[in-house]
C-alpha positions as CSV (number, residue, x, y, z in Angstrom):
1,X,107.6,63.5,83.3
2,X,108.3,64.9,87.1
3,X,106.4,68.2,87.4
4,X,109.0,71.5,87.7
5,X,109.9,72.6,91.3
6,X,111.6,75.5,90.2
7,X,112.0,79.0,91.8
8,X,108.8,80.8,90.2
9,X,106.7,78.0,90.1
10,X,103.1,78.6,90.3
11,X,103.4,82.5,90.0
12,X,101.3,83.0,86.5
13,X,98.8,85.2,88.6
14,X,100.9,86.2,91.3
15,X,103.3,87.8,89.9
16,X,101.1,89.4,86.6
17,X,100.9,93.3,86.3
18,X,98.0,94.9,85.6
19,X,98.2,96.8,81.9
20,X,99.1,100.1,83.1
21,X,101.8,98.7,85.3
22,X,103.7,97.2,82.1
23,X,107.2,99.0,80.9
24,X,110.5,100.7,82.4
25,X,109.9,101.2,86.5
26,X,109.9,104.0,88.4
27,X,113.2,106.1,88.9
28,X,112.1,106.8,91.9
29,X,111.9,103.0,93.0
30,X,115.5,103.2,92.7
31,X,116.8,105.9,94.2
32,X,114.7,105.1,97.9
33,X,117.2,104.9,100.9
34,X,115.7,102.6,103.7
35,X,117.3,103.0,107.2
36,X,117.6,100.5,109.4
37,X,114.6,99.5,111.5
38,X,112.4,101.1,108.4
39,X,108.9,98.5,108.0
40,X,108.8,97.6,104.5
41,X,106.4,95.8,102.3
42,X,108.1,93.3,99.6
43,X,106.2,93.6,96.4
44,X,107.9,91.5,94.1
45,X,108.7,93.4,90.6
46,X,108.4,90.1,88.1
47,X,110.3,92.4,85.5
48,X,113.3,92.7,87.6
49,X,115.1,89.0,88.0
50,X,118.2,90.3,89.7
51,X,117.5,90.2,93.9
52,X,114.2,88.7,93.6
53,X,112.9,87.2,97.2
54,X,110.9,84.1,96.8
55,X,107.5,83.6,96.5
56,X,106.5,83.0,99.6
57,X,107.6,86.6,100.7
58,X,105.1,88.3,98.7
59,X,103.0,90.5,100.3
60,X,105.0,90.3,103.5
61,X,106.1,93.1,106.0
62,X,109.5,93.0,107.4
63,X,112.2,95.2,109.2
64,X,115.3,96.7,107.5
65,X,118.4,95.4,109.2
66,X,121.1,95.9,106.9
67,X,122.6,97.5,103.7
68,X,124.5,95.0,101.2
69,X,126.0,96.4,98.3
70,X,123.0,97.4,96.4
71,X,120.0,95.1,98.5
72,X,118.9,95.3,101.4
73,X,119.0,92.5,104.6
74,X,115.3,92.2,105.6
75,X,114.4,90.4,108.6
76,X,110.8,88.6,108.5
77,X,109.0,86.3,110.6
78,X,107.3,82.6,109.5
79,X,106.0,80.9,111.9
80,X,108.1,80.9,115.2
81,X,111.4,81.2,112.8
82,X,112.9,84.7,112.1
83,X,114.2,84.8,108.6
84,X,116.6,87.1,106.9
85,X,116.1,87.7,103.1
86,X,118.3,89.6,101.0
87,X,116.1,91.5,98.4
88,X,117.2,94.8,96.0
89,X,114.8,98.4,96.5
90,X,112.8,97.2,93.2
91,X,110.6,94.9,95.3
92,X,110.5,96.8,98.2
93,X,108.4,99.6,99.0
94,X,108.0,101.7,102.2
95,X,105.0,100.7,104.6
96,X,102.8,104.2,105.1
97,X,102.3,104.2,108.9
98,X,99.1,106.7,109.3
């Protein structure tokens, strides 16, 4: 039998929460407004399925470009290319610039 290529393949331990990280998420999560040209670090929620980014994205920094509908348009780089992702606020979290 072919071996599955599918979306969330291979994400057993990437995408595991610790014990204390298990239940309903944070309100506050939610409610975040990002502005355009706001740094953001996409931490993919593995309890959420609606605007999930890929894999690959996880862990990534990116730059805010646009609001749609509910998500967000973030722009990212790989490689030379310049990607645009489309990814909701619950796996997005604001980058703390000290």
């Amino acid at each position: 039998m072919k071996k599955s290529k599918g979306f969330r393949v291979g994400t057993r331990q990437l995408l595991r929460k610790e014990p204390r990280e298990r239940g309903k998420i944070r309100l506050s999560k939610l409610l975040y407004e990002y502005q355009p040209g706001n740094s953001v670090i996409i931490k993919i929620d593995s309890s959420v399925q609606k605007g999930m980014p890929h894999k690959r994205y996880h862990g990534r920094v990116g730059t805010i470009v646009d609001k749609r509908g509910r998500s967000y348009v973030i722009s990212i780089t790989q490689g030379d290319a310049v990607k645009e992702i489309v990814v909701r606020p619950e796996h997005l979290e604001p980058l703390k610039s000290d």
